[in-house]
PyMOL Python script that loads the backbone (N, CA, C, O; Angstrom):
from pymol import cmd

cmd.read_pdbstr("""\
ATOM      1  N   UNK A   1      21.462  38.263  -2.075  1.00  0.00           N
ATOM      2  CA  UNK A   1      20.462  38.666  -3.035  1.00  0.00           C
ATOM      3  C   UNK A   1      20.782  40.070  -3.519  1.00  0.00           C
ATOM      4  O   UNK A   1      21.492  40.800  -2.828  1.00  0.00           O
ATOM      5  N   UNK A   2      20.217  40.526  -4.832  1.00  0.00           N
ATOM      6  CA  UNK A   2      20.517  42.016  -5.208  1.00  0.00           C
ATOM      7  C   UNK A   2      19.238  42.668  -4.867  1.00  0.00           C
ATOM      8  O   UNK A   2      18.197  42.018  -4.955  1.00  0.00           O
ATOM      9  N   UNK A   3      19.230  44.037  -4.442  1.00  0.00           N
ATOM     10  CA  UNK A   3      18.875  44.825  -3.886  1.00  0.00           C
ATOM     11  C   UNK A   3      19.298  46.356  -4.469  1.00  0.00           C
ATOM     12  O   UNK A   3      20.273  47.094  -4.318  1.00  0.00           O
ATOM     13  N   UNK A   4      17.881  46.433  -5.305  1.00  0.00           N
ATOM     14  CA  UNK A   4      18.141  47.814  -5.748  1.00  0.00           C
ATOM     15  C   UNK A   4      16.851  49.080  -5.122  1.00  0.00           C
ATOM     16  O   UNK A   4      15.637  48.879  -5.170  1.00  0.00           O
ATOM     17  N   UNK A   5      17.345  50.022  -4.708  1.00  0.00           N
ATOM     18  CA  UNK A   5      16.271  50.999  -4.385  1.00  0.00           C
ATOM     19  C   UNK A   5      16.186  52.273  -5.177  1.00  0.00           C
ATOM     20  O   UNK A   5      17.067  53.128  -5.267  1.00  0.00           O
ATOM     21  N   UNK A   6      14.694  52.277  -5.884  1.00  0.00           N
ATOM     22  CA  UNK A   6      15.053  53.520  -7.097  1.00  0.00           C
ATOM     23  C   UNK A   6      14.107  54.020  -6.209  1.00  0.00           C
ATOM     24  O   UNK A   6      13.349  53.460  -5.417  1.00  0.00           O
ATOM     25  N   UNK A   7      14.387  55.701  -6.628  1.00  0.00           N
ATOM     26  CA  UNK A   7      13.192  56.824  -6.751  1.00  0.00           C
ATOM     27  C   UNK A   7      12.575  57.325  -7.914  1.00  0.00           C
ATOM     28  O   UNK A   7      13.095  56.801  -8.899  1.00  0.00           O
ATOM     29  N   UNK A   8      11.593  58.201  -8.246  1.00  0.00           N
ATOM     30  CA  UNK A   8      11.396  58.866  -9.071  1.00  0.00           C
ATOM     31  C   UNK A   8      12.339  59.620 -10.118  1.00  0.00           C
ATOM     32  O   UNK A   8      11.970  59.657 -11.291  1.00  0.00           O
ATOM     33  N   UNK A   9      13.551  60.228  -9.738  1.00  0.00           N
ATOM     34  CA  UNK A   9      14.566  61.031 -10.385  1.00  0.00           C
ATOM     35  C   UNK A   9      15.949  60.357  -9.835  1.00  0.00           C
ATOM     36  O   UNK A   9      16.883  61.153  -9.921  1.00  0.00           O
ATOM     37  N   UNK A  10      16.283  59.182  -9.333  1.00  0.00           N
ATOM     38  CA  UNK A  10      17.600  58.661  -9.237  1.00  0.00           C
ATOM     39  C   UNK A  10      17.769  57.060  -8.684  1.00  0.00           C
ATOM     40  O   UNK A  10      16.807  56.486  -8.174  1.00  0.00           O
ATOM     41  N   UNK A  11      18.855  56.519  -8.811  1.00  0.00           N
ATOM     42  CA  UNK A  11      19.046  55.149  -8.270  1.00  0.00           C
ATOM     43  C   UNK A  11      19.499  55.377  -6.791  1.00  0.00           C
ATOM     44  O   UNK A  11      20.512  56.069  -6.895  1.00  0.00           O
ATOM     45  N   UNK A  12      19.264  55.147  -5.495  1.00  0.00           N
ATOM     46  CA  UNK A  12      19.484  55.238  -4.579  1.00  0.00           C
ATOM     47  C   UNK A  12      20.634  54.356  -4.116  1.00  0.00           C
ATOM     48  O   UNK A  12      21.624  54.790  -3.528  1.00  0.00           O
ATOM     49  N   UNK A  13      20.353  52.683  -4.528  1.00  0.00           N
ATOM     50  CA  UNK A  13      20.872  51.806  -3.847  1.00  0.00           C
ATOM     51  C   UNK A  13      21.040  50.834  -4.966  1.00  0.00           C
ATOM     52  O   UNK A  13      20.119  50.908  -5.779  1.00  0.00           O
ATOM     53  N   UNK A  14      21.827  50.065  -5.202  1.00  0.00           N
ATOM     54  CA  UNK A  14      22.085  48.702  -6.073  1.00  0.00           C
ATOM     55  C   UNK A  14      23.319  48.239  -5.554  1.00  0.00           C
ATOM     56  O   UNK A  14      24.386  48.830  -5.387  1.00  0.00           O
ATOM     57  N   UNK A  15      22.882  46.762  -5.272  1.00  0.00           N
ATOM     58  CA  UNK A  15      24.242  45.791  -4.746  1.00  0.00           C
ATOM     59  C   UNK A  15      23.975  44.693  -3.731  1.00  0.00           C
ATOM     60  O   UNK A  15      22.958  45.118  -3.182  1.00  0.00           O
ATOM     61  N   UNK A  16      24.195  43.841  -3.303  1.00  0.00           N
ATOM     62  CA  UNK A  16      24.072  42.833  -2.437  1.00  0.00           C
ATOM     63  C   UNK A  16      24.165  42.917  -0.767  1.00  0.00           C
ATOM     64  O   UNK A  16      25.019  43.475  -0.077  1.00  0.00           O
ATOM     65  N   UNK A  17      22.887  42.104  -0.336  1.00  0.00           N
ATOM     66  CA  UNK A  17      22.495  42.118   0.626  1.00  0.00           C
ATOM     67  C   UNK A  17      22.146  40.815   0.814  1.00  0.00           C
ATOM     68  O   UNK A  17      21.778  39.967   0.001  1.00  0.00           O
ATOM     69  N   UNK A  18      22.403  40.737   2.679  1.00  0.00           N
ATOM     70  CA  UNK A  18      21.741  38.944   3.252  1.00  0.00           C
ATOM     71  C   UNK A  18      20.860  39.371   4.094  1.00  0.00           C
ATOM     72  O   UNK A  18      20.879  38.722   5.139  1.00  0.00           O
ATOM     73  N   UNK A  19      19.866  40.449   4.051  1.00  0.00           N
ATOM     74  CA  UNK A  19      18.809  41.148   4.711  1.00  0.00           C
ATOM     75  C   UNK A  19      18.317  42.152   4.565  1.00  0.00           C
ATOM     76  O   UNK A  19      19.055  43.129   4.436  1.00  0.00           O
ATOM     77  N   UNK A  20      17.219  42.282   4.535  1.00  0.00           N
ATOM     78  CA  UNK A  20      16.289  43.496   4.171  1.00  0.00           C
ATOM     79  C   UNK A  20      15.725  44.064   4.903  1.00  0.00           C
ATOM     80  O   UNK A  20      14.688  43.401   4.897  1.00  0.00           O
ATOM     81  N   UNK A  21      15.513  45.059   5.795  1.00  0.00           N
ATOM     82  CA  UNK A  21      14.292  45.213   6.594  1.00  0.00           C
ATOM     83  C   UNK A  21      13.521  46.196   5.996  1.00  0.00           C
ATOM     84  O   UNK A  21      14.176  47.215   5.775  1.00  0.00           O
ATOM     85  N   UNK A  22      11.877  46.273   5.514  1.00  0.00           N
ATOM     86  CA  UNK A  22      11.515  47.143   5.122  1.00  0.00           C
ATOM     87  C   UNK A  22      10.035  47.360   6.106  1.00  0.00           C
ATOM     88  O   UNK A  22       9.362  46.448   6.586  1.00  0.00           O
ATOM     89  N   UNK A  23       9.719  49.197   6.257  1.00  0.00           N
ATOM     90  CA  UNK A  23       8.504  49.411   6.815  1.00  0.00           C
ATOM     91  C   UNK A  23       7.642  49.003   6.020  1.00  0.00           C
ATOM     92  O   UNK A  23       7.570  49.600   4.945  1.00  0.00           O
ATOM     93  N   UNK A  24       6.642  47.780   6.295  1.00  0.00           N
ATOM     94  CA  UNK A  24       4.943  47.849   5.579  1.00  0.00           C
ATOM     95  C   UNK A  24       4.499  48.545   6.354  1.00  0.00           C
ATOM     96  O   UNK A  24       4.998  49.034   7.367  1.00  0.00           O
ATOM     97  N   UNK A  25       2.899  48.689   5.644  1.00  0.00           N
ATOM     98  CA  UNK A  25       1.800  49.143   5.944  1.00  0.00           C
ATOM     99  C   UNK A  25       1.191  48.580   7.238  1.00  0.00           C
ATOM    100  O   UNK A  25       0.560  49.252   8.054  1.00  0.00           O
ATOM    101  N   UNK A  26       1.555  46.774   7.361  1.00  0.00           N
ATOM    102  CA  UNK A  26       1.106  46.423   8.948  1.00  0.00           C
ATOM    103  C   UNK A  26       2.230  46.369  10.054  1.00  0.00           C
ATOM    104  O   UNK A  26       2.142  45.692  11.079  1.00  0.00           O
ATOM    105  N   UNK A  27       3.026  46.968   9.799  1.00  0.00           N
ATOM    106  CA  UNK A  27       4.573  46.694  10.744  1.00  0.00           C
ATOM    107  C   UNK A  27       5.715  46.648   9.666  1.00  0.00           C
ATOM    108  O   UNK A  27       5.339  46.769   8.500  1.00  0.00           O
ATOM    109  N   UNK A  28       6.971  46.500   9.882  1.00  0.00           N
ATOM    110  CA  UNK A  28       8.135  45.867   9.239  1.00  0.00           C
ATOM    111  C   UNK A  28       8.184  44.394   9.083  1.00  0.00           C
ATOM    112  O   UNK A  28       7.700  43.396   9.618  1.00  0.00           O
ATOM    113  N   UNK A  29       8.934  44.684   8.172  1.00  0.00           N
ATOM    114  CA  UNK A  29       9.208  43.054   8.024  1.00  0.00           C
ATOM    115  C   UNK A  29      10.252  42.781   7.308  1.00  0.00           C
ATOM    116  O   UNK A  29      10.750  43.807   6.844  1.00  0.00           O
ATOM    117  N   UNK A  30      11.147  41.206   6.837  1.00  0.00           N
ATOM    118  CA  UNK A  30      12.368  41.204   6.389  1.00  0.00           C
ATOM    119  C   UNK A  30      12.128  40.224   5.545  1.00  0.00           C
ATOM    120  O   UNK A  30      11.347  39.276   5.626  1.00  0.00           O
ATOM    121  N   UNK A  31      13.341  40.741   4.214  1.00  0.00           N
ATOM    122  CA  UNK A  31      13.254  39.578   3.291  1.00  0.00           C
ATOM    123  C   UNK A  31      15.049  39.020   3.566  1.00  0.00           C
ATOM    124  O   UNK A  31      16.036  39.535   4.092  1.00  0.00           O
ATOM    125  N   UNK A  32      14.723  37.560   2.803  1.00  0.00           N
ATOM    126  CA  UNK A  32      16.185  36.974   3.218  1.00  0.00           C
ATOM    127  C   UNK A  32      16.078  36.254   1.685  1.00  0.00           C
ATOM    128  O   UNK A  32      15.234  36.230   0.789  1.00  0.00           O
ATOM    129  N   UNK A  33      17.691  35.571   1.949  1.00  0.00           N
ATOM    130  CA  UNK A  33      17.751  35.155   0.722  1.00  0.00           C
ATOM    131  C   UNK A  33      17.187  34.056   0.174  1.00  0.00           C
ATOM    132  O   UNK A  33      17.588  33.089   0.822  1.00  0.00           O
ATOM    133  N   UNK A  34      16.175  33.581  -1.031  1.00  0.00           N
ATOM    134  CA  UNK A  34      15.160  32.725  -1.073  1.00  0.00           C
ATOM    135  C   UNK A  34      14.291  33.109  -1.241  1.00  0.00           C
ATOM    136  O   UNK A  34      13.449  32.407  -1.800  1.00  0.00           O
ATOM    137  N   UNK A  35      14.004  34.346  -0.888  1.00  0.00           N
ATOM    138  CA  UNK A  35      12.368  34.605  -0.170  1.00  0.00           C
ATOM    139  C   UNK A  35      11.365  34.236  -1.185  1.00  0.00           C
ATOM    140  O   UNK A  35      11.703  33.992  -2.343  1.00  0.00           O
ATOM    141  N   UNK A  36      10.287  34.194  -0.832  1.00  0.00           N
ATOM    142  CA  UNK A  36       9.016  33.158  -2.109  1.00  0.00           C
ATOM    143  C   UNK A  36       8.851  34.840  -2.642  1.00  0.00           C
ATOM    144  O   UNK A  36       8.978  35.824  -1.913  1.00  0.00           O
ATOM    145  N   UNK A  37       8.565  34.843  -3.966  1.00  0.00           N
ATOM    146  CA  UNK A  37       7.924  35.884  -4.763  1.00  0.00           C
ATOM    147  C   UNK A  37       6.857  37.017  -3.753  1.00  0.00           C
ATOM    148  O   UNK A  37       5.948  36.745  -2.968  1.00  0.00           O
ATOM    149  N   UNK A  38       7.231  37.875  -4.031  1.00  0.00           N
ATOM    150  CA  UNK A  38       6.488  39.029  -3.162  1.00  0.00           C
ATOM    151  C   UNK A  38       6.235  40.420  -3.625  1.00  0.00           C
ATOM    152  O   UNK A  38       7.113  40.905  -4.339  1.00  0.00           O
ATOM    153  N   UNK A  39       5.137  41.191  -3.333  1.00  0.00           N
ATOM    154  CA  UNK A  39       4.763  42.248  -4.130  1.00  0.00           C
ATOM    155  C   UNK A  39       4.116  42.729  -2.852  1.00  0.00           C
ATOM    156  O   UNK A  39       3.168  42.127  -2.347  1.00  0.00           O
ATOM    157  N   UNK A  40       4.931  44.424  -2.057  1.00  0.00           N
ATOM    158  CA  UNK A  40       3.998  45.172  -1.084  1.00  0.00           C
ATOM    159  C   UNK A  40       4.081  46.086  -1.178  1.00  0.00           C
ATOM    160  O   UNK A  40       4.920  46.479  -1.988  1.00  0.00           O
ATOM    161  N   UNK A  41       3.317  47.038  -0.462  1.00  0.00           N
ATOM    162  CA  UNK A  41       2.954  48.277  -0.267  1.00  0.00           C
ATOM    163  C   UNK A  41       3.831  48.939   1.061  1.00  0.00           C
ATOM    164  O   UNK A  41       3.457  48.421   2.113  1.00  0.00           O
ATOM    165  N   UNK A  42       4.874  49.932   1.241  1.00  0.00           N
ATOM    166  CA  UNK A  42       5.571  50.227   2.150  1.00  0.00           C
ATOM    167  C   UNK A  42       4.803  51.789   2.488  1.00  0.00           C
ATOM    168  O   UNK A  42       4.085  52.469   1.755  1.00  0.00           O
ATOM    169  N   UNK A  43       5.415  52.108   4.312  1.00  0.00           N
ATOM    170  CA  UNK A  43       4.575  52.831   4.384  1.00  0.00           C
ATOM    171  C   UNK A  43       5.864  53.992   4.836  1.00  0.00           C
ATOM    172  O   UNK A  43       6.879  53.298   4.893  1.00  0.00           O
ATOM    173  N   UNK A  44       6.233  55.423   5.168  1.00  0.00           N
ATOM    174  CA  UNK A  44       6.773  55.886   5.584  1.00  0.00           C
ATOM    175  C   UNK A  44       8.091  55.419   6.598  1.00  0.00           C
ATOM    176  O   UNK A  44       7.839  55.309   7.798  1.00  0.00           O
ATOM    177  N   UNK A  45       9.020  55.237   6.282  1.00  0.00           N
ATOM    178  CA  UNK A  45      10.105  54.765   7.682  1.00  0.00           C
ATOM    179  C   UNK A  45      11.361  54.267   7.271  1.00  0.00           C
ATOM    180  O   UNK A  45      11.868  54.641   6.213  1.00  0.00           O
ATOM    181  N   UNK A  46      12.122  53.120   8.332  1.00  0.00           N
ATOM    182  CA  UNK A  46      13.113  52.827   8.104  1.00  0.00           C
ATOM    183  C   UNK A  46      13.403  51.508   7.080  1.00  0.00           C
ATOM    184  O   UNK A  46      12.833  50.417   7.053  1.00  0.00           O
ATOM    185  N   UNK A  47      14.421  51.990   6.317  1.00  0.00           N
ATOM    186  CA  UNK A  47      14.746  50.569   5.222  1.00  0.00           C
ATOM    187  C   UNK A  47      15.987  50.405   5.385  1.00  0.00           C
ATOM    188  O   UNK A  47      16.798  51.296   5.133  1.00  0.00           O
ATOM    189  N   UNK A  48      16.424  48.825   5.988  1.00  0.00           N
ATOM    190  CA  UNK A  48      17.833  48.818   5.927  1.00  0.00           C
ATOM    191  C   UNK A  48      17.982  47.671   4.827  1.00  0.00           C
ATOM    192  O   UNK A  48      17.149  46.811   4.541  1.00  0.00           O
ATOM    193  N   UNK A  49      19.672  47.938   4.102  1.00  0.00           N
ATOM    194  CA  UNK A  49      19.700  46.088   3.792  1.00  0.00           C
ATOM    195  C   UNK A  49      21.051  46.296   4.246  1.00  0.00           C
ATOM    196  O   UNK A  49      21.942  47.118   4.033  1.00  0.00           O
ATOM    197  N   UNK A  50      20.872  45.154   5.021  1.00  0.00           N
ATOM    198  CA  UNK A  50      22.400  44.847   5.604  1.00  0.00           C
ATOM    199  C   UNK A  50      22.847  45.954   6.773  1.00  0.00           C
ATOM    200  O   UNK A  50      22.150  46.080   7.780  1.00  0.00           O
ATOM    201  N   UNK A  51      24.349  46.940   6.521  1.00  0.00           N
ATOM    202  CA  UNK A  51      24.650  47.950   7.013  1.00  0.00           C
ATOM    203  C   UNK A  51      24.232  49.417   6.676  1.00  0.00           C
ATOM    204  O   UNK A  51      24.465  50.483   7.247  1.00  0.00           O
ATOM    205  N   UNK A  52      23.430  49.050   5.381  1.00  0.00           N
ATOM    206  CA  UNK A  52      22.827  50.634   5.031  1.00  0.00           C
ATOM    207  C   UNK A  52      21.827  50.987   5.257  1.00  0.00           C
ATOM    208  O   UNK A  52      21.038  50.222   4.703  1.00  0.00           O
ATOM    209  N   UNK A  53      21.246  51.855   5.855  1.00  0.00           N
ATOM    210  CA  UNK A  53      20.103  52.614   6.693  1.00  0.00           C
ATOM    211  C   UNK A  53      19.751  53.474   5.635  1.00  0.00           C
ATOM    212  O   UNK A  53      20.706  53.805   4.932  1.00  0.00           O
ATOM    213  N   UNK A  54      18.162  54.133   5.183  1.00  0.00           N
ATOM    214  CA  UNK A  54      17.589  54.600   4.584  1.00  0.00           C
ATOM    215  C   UNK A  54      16.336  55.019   5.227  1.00  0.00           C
ATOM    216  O   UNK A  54      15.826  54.210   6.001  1.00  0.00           O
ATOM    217  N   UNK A  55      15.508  56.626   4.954  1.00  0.00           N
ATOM    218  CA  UNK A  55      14.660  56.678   5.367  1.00  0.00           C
ATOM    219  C   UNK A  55      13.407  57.179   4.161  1.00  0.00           C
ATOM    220  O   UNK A  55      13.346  58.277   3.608  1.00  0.00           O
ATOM    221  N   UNK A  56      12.484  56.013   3.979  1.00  0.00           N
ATOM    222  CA  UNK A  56      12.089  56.227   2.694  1.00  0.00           C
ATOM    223  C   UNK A  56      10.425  57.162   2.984  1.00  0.00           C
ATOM    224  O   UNK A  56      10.184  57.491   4.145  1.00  0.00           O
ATOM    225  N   UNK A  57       9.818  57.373   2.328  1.00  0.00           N
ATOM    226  CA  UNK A  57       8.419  58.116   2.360  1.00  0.00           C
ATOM    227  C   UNK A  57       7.558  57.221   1.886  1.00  0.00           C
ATOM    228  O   UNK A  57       6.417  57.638   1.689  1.00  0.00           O
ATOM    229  N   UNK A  58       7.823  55.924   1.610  1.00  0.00           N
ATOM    230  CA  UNK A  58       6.564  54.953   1.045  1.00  0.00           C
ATOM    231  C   UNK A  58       6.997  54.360  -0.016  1.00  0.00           C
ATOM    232  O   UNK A  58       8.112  54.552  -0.501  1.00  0.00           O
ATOM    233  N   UNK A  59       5.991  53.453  -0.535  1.00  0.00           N
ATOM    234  CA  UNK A  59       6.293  52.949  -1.897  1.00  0.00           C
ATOM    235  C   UNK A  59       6.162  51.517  -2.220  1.00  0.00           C
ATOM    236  O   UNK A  59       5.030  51.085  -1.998  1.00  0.00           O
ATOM    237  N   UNK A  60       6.907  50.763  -2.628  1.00  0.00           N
ATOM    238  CA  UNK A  60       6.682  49.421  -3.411  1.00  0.00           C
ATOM    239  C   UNK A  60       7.228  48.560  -3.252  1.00  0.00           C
ATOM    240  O   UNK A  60       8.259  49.179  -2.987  1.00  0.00           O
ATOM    241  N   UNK A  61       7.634  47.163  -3.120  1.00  0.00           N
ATOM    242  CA  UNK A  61       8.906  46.588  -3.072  1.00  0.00           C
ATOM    243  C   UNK A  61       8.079  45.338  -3.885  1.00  0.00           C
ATOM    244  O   UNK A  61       6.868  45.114  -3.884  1.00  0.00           O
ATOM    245  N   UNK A  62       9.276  44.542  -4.641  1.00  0.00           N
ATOM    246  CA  UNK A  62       9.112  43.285  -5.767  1.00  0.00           C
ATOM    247  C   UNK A  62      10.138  42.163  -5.225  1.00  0.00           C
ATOM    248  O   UNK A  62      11.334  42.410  -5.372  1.00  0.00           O
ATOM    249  N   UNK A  63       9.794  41.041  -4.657  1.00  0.00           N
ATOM    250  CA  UNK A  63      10.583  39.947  -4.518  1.00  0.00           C
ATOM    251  C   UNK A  63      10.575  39.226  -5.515  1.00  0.00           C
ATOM    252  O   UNK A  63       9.548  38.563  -5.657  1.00  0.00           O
ATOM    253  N   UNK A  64      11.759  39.054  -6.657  1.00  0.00           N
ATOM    254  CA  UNK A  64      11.386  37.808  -7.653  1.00  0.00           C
ATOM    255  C   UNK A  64      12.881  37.113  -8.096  1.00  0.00           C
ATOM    256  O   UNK A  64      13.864  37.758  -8.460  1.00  0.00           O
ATOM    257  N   UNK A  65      12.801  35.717  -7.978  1.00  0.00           N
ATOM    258  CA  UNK A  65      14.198  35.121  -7.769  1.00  0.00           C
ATOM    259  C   UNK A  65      15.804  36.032  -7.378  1.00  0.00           C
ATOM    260  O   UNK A  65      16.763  36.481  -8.005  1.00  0.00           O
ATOM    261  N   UNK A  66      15.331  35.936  -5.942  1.00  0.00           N
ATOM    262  CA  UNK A  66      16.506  36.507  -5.233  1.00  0.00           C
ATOM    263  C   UNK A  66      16.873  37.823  -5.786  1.00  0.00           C
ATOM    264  O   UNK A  66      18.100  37.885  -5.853  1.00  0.00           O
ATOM    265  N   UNK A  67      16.369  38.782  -6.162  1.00  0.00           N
ATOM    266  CA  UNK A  67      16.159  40.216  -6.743  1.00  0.00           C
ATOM    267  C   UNK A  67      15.486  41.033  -6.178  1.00  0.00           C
ATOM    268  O   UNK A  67      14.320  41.029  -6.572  1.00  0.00           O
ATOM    269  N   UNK A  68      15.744  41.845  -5.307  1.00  0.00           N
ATOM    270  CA  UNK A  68      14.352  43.312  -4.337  1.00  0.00           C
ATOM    271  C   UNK A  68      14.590  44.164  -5.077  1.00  0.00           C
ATOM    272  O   UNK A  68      15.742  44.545  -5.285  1.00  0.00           O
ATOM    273  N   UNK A  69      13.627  44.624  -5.606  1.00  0.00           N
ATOM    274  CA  UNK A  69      13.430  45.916  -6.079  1.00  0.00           C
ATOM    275  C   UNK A  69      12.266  46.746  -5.287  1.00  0.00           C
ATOM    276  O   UNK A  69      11.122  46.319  -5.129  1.00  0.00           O
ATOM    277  N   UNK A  70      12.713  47.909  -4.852  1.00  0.00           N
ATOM    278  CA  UNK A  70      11.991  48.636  -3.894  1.00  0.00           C
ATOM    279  C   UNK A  70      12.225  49.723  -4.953  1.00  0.00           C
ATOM    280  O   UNK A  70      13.304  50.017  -5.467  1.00  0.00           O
ATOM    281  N   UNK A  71      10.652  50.435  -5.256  1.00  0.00           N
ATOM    282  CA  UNK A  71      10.253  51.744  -5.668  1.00  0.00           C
ATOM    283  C   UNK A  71       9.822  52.652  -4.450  1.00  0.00           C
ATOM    284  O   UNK A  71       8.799  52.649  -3.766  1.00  0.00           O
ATOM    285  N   UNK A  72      10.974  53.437  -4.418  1.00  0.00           N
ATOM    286  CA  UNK A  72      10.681  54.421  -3.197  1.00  0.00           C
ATOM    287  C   UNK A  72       9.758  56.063  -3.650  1.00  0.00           C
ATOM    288  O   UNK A  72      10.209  56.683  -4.613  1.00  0.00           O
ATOM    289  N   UNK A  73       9.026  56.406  -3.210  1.00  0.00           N
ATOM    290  CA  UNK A  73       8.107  57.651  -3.334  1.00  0.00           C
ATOM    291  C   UNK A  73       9.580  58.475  -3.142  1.00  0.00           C
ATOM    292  O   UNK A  73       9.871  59.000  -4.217  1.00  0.00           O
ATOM    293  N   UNK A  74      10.734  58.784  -1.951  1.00  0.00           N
ATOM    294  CA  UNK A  74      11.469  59.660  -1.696  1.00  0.00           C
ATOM    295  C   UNK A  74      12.309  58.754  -0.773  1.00  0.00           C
ATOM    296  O   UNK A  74      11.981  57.657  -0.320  1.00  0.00           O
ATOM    297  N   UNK A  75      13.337  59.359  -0.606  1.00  0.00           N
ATOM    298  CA  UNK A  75      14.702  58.531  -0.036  1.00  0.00           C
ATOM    299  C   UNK A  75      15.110  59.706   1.281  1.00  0.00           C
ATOM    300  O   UNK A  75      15.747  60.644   0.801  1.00  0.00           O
ATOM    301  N   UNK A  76      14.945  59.809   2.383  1.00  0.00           N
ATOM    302  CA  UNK A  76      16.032  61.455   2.770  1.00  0.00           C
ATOM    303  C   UNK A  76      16.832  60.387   3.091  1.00  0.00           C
ATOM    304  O   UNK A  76      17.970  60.576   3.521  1.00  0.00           O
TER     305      UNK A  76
END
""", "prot")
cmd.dss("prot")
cmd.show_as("cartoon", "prot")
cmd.util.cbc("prot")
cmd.orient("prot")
């Protein structure tokens, strides 16, 4: 699936992934490839897809035909 992570002032991440892990608001959780349409609220923490590790400050993520788009508040 493609997997892009923007911020406010830059593109962080764009490119393919067979896993997602992102912090929600009730725990983490993972998207895979398929995943049914999805729209959440992320809370401070770790975002991986695949081998790349990210530590985001919050924000958004969009599941829609095999496409993540995660709006990150901040990336360190």
């Amino acid at each position: 699936m493609f997997v892009e992570i923007i911020t406010p002032d830059r593109k962080v991440f764009s490119g393919e992934a067979s896993v997602v892990t992102l912090p929600g608001v009730d725990g983490s959780f993972q998207i895979l490839n398929d995943h049914a349409a999805l729209v959440s609220t992320l809370e401070k923490g770790t975002l991986s897809a695949d081998n790349e590790v990210f530590q985001i400050e919050g924000g958004v993520v969009e599941v829609l035909n095999n496409k993540v788009l995660i709006l990150a508040e901040g990336v360190n």
